[in-house]
C-alpha positions in Angstrom: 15.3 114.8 -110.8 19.1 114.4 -110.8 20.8 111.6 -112.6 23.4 109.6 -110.8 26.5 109.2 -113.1 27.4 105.8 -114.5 30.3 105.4 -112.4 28.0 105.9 -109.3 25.6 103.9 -110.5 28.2 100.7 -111.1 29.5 101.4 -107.2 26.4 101.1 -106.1 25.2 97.9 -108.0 29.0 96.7 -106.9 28.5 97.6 -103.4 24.6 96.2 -103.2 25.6 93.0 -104.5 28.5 92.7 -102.1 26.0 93.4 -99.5 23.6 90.8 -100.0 26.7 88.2 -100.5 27.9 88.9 -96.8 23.9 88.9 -95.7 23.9 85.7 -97.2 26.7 84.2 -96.0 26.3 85.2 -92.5 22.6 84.4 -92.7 23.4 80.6 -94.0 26.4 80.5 -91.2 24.7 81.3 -87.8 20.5 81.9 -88.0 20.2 83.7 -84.7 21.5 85.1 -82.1 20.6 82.9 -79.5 20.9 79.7 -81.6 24.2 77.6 -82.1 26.5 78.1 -83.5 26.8 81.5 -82.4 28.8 84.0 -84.5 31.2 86.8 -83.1 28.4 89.7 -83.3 25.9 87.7 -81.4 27.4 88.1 -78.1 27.6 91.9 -78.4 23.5 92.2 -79.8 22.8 89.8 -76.7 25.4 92.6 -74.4 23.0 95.5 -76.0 19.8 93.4 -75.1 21.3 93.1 -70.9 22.0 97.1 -71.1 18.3 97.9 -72.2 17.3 95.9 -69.6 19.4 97.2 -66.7 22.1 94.3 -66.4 25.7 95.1 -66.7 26.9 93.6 -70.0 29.7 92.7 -68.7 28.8 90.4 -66.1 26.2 89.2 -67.8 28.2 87.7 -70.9 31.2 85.1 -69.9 31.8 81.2 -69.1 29.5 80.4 -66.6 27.3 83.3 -66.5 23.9 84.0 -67.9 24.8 84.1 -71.5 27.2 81.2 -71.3 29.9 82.3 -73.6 33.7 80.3 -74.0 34.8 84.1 -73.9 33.7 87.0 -71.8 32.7 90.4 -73.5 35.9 91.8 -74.9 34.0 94.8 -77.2 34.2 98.5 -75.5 30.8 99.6 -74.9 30.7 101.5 -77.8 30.6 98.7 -79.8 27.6 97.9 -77.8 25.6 101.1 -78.6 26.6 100.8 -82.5 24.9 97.6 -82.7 21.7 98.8 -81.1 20.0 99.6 -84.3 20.3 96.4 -85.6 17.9 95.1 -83.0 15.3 96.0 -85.5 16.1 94.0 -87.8 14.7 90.2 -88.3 17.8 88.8 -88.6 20.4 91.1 -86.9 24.1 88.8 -87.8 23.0 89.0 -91.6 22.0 92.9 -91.7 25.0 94.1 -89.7 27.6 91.2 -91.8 25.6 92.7 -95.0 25.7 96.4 -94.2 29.5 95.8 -93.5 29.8 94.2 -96.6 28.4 96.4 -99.1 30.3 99.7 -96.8 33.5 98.1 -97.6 32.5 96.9 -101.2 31.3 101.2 -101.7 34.4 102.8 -100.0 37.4 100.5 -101.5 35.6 101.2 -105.4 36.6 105.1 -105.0 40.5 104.6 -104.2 42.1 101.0 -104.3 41.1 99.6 -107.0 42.6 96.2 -106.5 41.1 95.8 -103.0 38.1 94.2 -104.6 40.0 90.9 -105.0 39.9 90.7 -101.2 36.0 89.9 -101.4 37.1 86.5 -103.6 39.5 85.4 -100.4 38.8 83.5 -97.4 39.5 87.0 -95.9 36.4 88.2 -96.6 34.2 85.2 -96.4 35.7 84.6 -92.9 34.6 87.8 -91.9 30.8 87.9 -92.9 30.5 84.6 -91.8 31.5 85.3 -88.1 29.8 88.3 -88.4 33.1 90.4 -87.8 34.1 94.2 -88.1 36.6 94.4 -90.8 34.5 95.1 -93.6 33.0 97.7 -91.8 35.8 99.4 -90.1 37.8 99.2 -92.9 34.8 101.3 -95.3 34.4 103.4 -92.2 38.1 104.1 -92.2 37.9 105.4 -95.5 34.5 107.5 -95.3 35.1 110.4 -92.5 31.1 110.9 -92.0 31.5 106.9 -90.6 34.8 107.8 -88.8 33.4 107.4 -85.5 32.7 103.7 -85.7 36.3 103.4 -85.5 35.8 103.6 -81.8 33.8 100.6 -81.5 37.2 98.3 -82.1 40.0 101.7 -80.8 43.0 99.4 -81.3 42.0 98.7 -84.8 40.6 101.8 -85.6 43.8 103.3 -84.8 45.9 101.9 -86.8 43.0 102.6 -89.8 43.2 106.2 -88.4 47.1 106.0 -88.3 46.9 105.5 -92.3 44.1 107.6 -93.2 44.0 110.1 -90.7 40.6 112.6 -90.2 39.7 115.4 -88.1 36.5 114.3 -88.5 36.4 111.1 -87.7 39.2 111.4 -84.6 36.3 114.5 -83.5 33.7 111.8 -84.2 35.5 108.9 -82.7 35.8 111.1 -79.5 32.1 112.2 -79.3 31.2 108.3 -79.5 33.2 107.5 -76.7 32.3 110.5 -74.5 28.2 109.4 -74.9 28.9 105.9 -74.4 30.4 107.4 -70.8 27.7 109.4 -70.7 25.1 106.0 -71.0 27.5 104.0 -69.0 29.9 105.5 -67.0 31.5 102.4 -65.5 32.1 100.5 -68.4 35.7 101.2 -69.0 36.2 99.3 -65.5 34.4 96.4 -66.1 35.8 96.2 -69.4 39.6 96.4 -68.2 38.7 93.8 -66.2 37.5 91.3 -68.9 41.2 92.0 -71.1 43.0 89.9 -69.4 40.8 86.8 -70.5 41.9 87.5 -73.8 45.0 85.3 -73.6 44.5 84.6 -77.0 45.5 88.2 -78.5 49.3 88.5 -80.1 50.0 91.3 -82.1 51.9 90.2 -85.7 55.3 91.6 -84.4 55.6 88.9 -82.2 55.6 85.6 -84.8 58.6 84.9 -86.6 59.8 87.8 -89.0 57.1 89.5 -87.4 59.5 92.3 -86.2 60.7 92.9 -90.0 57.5 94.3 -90.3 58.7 97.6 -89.1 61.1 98.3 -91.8 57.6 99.5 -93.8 58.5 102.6 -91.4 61.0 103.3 -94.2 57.9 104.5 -96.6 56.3 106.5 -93.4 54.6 108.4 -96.0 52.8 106.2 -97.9 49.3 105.5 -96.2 49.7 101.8 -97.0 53.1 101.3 -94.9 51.4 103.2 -91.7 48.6 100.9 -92.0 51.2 97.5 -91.7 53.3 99.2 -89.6 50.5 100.1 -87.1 48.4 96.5 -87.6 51.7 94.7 -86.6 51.9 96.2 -83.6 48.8 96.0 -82.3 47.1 93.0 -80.6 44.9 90.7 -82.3 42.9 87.3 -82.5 45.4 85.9 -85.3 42.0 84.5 -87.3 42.2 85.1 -91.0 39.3 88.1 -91.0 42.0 90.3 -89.2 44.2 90.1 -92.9 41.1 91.6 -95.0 42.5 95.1 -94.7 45.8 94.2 -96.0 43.9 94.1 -99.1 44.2 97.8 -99.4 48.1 97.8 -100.1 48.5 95.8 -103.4 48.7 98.7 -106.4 48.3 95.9 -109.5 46.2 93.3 -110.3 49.1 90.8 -109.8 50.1 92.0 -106.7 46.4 91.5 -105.6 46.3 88.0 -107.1 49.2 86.9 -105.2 48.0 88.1 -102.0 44.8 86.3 -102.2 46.4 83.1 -103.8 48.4 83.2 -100.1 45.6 83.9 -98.3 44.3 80.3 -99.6 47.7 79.1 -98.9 46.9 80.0 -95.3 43.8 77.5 -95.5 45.9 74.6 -97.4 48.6 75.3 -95.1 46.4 74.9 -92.2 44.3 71.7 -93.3 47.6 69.8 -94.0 49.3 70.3 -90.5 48.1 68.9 -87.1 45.5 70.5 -84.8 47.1 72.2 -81.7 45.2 71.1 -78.9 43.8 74.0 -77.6 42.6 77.8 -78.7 45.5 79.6 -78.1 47.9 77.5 -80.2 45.5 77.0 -83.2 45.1 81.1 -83.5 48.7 81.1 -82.6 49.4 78.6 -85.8 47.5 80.6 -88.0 48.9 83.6 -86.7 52.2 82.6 -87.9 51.3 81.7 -91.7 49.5 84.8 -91.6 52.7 86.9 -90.8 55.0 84.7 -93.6 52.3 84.6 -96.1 50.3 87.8 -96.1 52.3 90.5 -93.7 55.9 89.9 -95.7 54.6 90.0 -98.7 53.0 93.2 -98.5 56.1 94.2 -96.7 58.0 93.5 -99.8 55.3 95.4 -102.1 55.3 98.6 -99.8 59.6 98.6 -99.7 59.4 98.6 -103.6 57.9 101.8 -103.9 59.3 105.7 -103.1 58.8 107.1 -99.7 56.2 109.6 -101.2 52.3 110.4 -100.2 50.1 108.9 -103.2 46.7 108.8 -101.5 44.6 111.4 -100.2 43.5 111.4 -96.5 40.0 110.9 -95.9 38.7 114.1 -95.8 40.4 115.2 -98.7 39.0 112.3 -100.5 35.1 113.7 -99.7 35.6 117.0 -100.1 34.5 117.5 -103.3 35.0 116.2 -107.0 37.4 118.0 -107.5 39.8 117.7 -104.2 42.9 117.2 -104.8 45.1 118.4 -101.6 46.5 115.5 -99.1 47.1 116.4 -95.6 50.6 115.1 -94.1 50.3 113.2 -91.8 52.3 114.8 -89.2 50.4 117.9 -89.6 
């Protein structure tokens, strides 16, 4: 029988202990799916339950409708199929939060070795405790195999893919989305029509020194600056989960210590001021502190380094133990 080497053996102790935190959390934070409060991932496992029964997701989930949600589905339908499995289980928000978990947890402990201090921030708890996809997409973004789970959030995933780009997982991305058409071939329509609910979206760019961000351009070849550059362009519920993968640009333990002390200056920040009165301007409010207290700061990390490639793409990252090659990213 093959022995797993010690340093395989400490990733997966790391990553299985990661995972049952982010069960836990997301177990103790919302019990069901059908049972208040409700968590992000519970509208999409009750969108997968309408499909297998013949309803259109999309009209089935919404304010007013039959699953009575403040929000309408926003998730392509591929984010519908991927959660399918997780039917099965007997608690579905705690086994997809904890397989999202210990995924992120197993990828970040082969390359960014500071990343780990993510999982001690508000970031992360956030995340597992609404049952969100960062965790996931961001190990996913860093294993090609898992690549096409990218598709399941494509704005996201494309700034992930912009950063660590993959033949494989832009092939298996593709495939994804094709056999969701195949399953559904009218979802793109009613999902187009859902969008503009989402009111609530802003991408970072457009806060206050938001637009700065784009001088991380200036080290286009570091996979760190294509990762802000493309996040702060994209749009996004301002909610602290979406700064979690920001946690893969600090190169020091200090760097990573500062970040997360900021991300817990979000929260202080945030319980001292007044309430906006409404959605739109509370995510808008944190949006903001997110931008001057996470976004700039790694700004300010990435512009203090040289303009070179330092980490492998994803693919040359799995192929083998002794890989070494990085692919450009223009190639």
């Amino acid at each position: 029988m093959p022995v797993v080497a010690r340093p395989e053996w400490r990733r997966i102790v790391f990553a299985s202990g990661v995972a049952v935190l982010g069960g836990w959390l997301s177990w103790t934070a919302h019990p069901g799916i059908y049972v208040l409060p409700r968590s992000d991932f519970a509208q999409i496992q009750a969108a997968g339950t309408a499909w297998l029964e013949g309803k259109n997701p999309y009209t089935f989930i919404g304010p007013g409708r039959e699953y009575d949600q403040y929000f309408p589905l926003f998730y392509p339908f591929t984010a519908v199929l991927a959660s399918l499995p997780f039917r099965f289980a007997a608690i579905p928000d705690a086994a997809f939060a904890g397989m999202g978990a210990g995924l992120f947890a197993w990828a970040i402990s082969a390359r960014h070795r500071y990343a780990w201090v993510g999982i001690l921030t508000p970031a992360f708890i956030y995340s597992v405790r609404m049952s969100q996809w960062a965790p996931l997409l961001i190990g996913a973004s860093l294993v090609p195999s898992l690549g096409w789970l990218l598709a399941c959030k494509p704005t996201v995933g494309a700034a992930f893919w912009a950063a660590y780009p993959s033949r494989r997982s832009l092939g298996g991305a593709g495939l994804f989305a094709i056999a969701s058409l195949l399953l559904f071939p009218t979802w793109p329509k009613y999902w187009l029509q859902d969008l503009p609910a989402a009111t609530h979206l802003r991408a970072p760019i457009s806060f206050q020194a938001g637009p700065l961000l784009l001088f991380s351009l200036l080290r286009w070849r570091r996979p760190e600056a294509r990762l802000l550059a493309a996040l702060s362009v994209i749009p996004q519920t301002p909610e602290l989960y979406e700064t979690l993968p920001l946690f893969l640009i600090p190169n020091s333990a200090g760097q990573a210590a500062l970040l997360a002390a900021l991300n817990y200056g979000i929260v202080f920040a945030r319980g001292n001021l007044p309430v906006p009165p409404d959605y739109i301007g509370d995510t808008a409010l944190t949006g903001q502190w997110m931008v001057w207290l996470q976004y700039v700061p790694c700004l300010i990390m990435i512009l203090a380094r040289s303009n070179s490639e330092t980490a492998p793409t994803r693919d040359a990252m799995t192929s083998g133990p002794d890989a070494r090659a990085t692919l450009s990213p223009t190639a």
